[in-house]
C-alpha positions in Angstrom: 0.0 0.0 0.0 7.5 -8.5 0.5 2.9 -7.1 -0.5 4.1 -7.5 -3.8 4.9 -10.8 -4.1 2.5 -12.1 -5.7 3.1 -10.1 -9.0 6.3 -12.2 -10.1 4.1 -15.5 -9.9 1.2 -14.1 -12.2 1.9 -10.6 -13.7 3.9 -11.9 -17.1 0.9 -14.3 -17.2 -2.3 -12.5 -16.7 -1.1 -9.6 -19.2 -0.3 -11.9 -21.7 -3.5 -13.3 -21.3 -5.2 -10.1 -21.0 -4.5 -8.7 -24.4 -5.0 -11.7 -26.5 -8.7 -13.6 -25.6 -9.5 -11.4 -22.5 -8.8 -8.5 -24.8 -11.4 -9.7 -27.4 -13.8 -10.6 -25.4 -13.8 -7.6 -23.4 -14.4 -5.2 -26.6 -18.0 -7.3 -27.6 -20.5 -4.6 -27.7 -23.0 -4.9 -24.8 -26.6 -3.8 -25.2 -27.3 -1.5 -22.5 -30.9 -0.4 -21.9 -30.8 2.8 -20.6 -33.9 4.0 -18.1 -34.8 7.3 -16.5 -33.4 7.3 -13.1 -34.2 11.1 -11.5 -32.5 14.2 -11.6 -32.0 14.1 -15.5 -30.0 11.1 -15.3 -30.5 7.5 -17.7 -29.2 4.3 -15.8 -28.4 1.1 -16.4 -26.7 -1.7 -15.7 -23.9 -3.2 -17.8 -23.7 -6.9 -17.6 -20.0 -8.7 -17.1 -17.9 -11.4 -16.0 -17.3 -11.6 -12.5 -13.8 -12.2 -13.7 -12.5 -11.4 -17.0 -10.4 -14.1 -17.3 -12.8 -16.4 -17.5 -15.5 -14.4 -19.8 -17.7 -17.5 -19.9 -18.4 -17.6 -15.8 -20.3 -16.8 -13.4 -21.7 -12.7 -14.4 -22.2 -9.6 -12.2 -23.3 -6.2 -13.2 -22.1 -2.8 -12.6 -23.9 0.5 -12.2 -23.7 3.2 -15.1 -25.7 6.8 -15.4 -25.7 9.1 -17.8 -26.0 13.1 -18.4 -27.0 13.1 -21.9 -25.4 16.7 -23.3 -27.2 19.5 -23.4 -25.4 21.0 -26.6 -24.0 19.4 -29.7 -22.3 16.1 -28.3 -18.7 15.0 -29.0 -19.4 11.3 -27.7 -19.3 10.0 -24.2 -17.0 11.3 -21.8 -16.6 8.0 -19.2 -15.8 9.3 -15.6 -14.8 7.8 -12.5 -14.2 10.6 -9.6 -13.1 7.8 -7.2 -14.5 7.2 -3.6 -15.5 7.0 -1.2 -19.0 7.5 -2.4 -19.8 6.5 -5.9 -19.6 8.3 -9.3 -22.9 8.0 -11.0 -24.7 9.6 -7.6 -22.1 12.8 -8.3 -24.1 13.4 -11.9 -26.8 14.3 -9.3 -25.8 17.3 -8.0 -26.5 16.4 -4.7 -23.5 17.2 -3.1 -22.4 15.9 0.5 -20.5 17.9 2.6 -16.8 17.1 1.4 -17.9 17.9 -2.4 -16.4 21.1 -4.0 -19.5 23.4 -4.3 -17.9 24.0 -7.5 -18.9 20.9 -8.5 -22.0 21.5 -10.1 -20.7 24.0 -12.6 -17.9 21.4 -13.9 -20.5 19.4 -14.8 -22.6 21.8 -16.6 -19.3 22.3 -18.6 -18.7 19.1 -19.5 -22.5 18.4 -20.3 -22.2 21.6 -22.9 -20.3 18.8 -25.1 -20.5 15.6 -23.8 -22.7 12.7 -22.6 -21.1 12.7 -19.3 -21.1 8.6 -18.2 -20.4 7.7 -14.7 -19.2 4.0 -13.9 -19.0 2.7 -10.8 -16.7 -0.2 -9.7 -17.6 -3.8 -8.4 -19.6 -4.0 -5.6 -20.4 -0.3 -5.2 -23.4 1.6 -6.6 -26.1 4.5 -5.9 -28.9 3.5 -4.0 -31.5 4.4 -6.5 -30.0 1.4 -8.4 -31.5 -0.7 -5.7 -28.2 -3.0 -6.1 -26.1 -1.5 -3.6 -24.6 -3.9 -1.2 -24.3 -3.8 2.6 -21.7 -6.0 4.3 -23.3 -7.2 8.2 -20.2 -6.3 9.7 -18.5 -2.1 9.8 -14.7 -2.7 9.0 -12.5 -1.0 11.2 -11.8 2.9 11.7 -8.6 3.2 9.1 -6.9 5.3 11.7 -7.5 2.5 14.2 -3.6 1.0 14.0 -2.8 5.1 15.0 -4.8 4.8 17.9 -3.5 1.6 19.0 -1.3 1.6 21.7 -0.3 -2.5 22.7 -0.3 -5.2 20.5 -3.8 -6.6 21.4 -5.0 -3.4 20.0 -3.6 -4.4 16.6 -4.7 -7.8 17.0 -8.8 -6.2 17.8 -8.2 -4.0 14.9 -7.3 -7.2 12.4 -10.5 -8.9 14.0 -12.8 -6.8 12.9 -11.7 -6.2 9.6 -11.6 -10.0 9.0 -14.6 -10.0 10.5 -15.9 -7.2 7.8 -14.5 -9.1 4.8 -15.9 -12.5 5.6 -19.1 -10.4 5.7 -18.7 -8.8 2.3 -17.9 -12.1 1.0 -20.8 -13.7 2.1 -23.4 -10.6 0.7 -21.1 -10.4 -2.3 -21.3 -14.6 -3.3 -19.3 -15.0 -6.4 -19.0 -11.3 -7.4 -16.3 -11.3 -4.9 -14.1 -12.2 -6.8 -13.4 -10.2 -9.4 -13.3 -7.1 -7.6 -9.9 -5.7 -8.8 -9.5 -2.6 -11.0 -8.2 -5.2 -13.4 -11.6 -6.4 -14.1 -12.8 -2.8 -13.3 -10.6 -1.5 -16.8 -12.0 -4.6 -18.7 -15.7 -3.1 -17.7 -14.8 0.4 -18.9 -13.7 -1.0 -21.9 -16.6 -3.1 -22.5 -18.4 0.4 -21.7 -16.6 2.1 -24.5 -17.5 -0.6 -27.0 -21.5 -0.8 -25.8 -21.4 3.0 -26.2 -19.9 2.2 -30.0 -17.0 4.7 -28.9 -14.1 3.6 -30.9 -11.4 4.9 -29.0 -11.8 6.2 -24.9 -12.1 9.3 -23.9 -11.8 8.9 -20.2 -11.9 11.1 -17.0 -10.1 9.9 -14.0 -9.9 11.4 -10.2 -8.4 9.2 -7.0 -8.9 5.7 -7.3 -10.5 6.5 -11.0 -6.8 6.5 -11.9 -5.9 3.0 -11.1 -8.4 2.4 -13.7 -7.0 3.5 -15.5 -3.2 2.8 -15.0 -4.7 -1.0 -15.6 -6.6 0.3 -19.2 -3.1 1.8 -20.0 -2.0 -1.5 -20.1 -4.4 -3.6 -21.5 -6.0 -1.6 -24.3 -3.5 1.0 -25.4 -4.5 0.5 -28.6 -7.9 1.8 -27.7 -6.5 4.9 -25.9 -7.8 8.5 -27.3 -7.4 11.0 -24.3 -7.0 10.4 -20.7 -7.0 12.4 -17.9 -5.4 11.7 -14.3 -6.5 13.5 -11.6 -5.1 12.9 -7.7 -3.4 9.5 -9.5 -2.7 6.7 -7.3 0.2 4.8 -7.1 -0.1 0.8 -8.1 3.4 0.8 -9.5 5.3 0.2 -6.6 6.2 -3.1 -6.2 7.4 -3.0 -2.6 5.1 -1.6 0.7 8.4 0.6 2.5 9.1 2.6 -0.8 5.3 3.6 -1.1 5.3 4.3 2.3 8.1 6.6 2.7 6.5 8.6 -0.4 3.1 9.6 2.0 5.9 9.8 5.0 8.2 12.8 3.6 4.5 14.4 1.7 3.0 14.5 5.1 6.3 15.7 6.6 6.9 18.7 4.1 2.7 19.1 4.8 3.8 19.7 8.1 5.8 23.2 7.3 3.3 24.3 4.3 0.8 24.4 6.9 2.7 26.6 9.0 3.6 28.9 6.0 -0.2 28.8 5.5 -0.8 30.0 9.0 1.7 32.4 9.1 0.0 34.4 6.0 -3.5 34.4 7.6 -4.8 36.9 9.8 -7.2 34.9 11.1 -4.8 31.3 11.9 -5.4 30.3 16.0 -1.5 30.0 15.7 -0.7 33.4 14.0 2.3 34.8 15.9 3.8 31.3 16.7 5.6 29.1 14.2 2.7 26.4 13.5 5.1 23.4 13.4 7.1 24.2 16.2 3.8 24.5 18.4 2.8 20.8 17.3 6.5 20.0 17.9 5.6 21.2 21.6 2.3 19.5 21.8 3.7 16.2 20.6 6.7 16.3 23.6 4.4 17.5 26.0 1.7 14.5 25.4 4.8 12.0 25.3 5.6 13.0 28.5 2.1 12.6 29.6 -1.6 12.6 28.5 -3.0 15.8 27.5 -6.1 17.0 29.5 -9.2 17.8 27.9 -12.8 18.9 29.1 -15.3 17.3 31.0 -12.0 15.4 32.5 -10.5 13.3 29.4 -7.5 13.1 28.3 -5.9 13.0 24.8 -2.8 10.1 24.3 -0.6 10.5 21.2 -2.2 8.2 19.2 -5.4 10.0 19.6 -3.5 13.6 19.0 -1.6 12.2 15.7 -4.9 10.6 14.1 -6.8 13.8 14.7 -3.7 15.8 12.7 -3.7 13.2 10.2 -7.2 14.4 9.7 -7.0 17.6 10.3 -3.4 18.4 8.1 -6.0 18.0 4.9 -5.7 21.3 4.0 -9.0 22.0 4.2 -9.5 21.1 7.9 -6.2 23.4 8.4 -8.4 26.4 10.6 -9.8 23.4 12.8 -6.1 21.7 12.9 -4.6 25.1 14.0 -7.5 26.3 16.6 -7.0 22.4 18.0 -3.6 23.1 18.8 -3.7 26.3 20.1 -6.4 25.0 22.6 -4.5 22.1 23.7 -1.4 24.5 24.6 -3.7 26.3 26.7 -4.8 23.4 28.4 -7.8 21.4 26.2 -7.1 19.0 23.7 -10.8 18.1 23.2 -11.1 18.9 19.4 -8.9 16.2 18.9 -11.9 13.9 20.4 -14.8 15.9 18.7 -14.1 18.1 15.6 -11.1 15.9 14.4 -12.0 12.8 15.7 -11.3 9.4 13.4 -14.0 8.5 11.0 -15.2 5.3 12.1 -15.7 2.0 9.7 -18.2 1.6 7.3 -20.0 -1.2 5.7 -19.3 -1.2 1.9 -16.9 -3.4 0.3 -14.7 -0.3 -0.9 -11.4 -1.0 1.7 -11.5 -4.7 0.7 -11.5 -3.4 -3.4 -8.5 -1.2 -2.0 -6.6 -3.4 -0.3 -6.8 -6.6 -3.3 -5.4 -4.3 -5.3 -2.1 -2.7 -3.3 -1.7 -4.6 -0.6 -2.5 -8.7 -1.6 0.5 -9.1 0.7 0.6 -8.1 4.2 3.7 -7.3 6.0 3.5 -9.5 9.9 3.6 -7.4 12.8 7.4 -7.3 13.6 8.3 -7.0 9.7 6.0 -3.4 9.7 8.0 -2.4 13.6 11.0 -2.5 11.6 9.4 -0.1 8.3 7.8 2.3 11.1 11.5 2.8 11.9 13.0 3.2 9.3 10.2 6.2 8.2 10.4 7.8 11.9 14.0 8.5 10.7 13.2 10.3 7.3 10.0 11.9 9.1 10.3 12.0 12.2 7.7 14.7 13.5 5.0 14.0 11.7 5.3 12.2 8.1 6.4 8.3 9.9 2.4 8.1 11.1 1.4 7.5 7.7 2.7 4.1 7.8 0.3 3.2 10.4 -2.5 4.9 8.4 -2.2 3.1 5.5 -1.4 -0.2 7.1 -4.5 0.4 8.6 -6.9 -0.2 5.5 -6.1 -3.3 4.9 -4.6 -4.8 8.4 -6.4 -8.4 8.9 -7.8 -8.8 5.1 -7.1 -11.5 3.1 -7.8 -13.9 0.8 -9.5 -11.8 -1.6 -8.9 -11.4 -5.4 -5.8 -9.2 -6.1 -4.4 -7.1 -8.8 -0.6 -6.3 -7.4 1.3 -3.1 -8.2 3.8 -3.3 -10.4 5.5 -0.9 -12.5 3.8 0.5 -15.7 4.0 -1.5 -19.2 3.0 1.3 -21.5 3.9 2.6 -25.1 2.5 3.8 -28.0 -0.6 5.8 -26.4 -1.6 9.3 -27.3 -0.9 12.2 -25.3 -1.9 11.9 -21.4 -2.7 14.9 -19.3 -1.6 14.4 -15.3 -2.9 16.9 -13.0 -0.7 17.1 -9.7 -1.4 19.1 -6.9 1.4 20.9 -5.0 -0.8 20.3 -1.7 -2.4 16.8 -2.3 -1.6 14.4 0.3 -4.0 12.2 -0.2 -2.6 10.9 -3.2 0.9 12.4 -2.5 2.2 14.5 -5.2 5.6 12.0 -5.3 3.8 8.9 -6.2 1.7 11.0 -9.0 5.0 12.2 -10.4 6.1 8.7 -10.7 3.6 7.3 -12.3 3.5 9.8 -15.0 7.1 9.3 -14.9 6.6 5.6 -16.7 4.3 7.1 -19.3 6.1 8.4 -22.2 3.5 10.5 -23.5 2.1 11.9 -20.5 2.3 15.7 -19.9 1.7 17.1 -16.2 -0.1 19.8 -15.2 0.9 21.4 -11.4 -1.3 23.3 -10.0 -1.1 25.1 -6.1 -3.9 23.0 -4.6 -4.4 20.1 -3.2 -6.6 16.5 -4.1 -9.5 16.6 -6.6 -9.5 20.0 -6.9 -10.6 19.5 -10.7 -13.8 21.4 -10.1 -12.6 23.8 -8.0 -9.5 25.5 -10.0 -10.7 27.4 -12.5 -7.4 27.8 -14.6 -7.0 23.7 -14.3 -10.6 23.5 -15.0 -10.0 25.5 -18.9 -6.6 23.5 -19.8 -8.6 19.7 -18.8 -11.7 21.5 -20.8 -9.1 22.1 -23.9 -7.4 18.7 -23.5 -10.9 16.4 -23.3 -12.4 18.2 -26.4 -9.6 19.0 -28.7 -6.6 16.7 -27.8 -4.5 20.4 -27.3 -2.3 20.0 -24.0 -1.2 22.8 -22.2 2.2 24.5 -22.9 5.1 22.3 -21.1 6.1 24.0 -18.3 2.1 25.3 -17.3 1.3 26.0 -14.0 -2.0 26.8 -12.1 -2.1 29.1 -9.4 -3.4 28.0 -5.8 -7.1 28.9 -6.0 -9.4 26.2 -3.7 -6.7 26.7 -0.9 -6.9 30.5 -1.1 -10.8 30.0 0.3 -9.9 28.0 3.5 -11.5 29.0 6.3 -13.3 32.2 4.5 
């Protein structure tokens, strides 16, 4: 997230495959029936194989809506904005409360010359579908292996996500196992040919981009423009190197959130170098709990997986008031406003974790990574380790799609957008993804993850690019607008 083991038994093998019958029988024109769904949206449900190599088995079906264009269209445009809700319920407008409210207007844009199609990945859809599916059992909280403090804490938090995935498994039956963006790309490709597109013209954000790393690969021929938003990285073959990519982003997030406070008026922390006062924070709870209201008390794993939260950058006001009032003697934001998420029930984690982390490092192995990351980040970026870890931390036995590095040639022109602030997706794997694509072109821009909708000036060059093929000039940069609005 050796976890990459696997790939050296089956990787030669399965792309081999892949392009030859898999290929084929992927690109078989499937007759969709399209129905009125609500808010100017057509559904439907596109028929596959639970597992594209074996295109004759068992079948499953995966959601698709459409926003047919409201101009002269160009063709579809298929979309995947990643999680962790689902793409087609985005067409609706209905925005939750982490959506860009800019989101709205991108789509209008897109609509002017495109039938916008949304695709969502195995196991996940919109409830209007009336497909979606539960699991019994809420995985764990993915900042639960922050929080724990002895080794029967890890051994709880492995529990209950084994306890999750045998849950999904059952609800799932044999849709289980194909859920891989492997067989996700084969479904966007048997997409493109049911649409009678002949060549993709595809929209990535976040887990979208796995996608389409995996399309890359297995239909290059069928390429016609791409674009990676917030990419993430499945072409590291090894867990510690991916790690210590999030570890020195989140470390280096550390200072640009103190630049940011220093340049607002209105920071909690204004007048006192931000960094430095979670340097003092952290020694002070090491020494001892930090008191909070109504008598609690904050420990350190509770303080670092409320600023893992909090150092997105658009929880930065709530980080910086947080640590200011735990200076003075109340850490309780770090129990209320940036307390963990807790675990859900949808079968999005166990997607995650077949496809970058099939391979589990045992608990001693992962003492030794933490380590070896708390010596290149040592205040801040080495938590990370334990964040990730804790996705996928008692899974197993699923289907998997390893990481490996990128087998791509002879592919049009690809347009990366990389933000200078994106953590979620750190800006170092993006780089070197785009890095193994020889025709790719990157875009910076100054803000941070799936800020697509929200950046104008990134907004009019991925306009361009979609409709015309034209890529920005090299060396194009976007200024910083969505960050510019934090806390206003």
């Amino acid at each position: 997230m050796n976890r990459r083991g696997l790939i050296a038994l089956c990787l030669a093998a399965c792309l081999a495959v892949s392009f030859g019958g898999i290929a084929l029988a992927s690109a078989r024109a499937y007759r969709l029936v399209w129905k009125e769904c609500g808010d100017g949206l057509r559904c439907t449900e596109l028929v596959v194989p639970v597992d594209w190599a074996d295109p004759g088995g068992p079948k499953t079906s995966v959601h698709v809506a459409k926003l047919p264009a409201t101009g002269t269209s160009m063709g579809p445009l298929i979309v995947n904005f990643g999680g962790p809700g689902t793409s087609t319920s985005v067409l609706r407008r209905k925005t939750g409360p982490d959506a860009p409210p800019e989101l709205p207007a991108l789509l209008n844009e897109l609509q002017r010359r495109f039938d916008v199609i949304a695709i969502d990945p195995r196991g996940l859809s919109e409830p209007q579908s009336g497909k979606r599916g539960s699991c019994a059992e809420p995985d764990a909280s993915i900042f639960g292996l922050i929080l724990a403090r002895t080794k029967q804490d890890w051994d709880a938090h492995s529990a209950k996500n084994a306890a999750h995935q045998a849950s999904c498994r059952k609800m799932a039956k044999s849709a289980w196992y194909g859920m891989t963006a492997w067989n996700v790309a084969h479904d966007i490709d048997a997409l493109r040919a049911a649409l009678g597109q002949d060549k993709l013209i595809y929209a990535g954000n976040s887990y979208g981009t796995v996608y389409a790393q995996a399309y890359l690969e297995l239909f290059p021929q069928r390429v016609g423009r791409m674009y990676f938003d917030g990419t993430a990285d499945h072409t590291q073959q090894e867990l510690e190197p991916w790690l210590r990519n999030y570890a020195q982003t989140q470390e280096r997030h550390l200072t640009r959130f103190r630049d940011w406070c220093a340049r607002r008026t209105d920071c909690a922390l204004r007048g006192t170098d931000a960094d430095k006062a979670w340097d003092e924070l952290v020694a002070r709870v090491r020494r001892a709990p930090l008191p909070a209201s109504a008598g609690r008390t904050v420990h350190e794993g509770q303080l670092y997986a409320g600023a893992v939260k909090g150092m997105n950058p658009a929880f930065w006001p709530q980080l910086a008031t947080a640590i200011r009032k735990a200076l003075d003697g109340d850490a309780g934001d770090f129990l209320t406003k940036l307390a963990p998420d807790q675990g859900g029930s949808s079968v999005s984690q166990d997607s995650l974790c077949n496809d970058f982390m099939p391979k589990l490092p045992t608990y001693e192995e992962f003492q030794g990574i933490e380590a070896r990351l708390r010596e290149i980040a040592p205040r801040f970026g080495w938590i990370e380790g334990r964040f990730e870890l804790g996705r996928c931390w008692g899974r197993s036995g699923g289907a998997s799609w390893a990481p490996h590095p990128l087998r791509v040639k002879d592919v049009p022109p690809i347009l990366f957008a990389i933000g200078e602030l994106d953590n979620n997706t750190n800006y170092l794997g993006q780089q070197h993804v785009a890095e193994q694509i020889p025709s790719a072109q990157v875009l910076w821009h100054g803000d941070g993850h799936a800020s697509w909708a929200a950046n104008t000036c990134l907004r009019r060059h991925v306009f361009t690019y979609l409709t015309t093929g034209a890529l920005p000039a090299p060396g194009t940069r976007c200024p910083a607008e969505r960050i510019q609005r934090v806390g206003k």
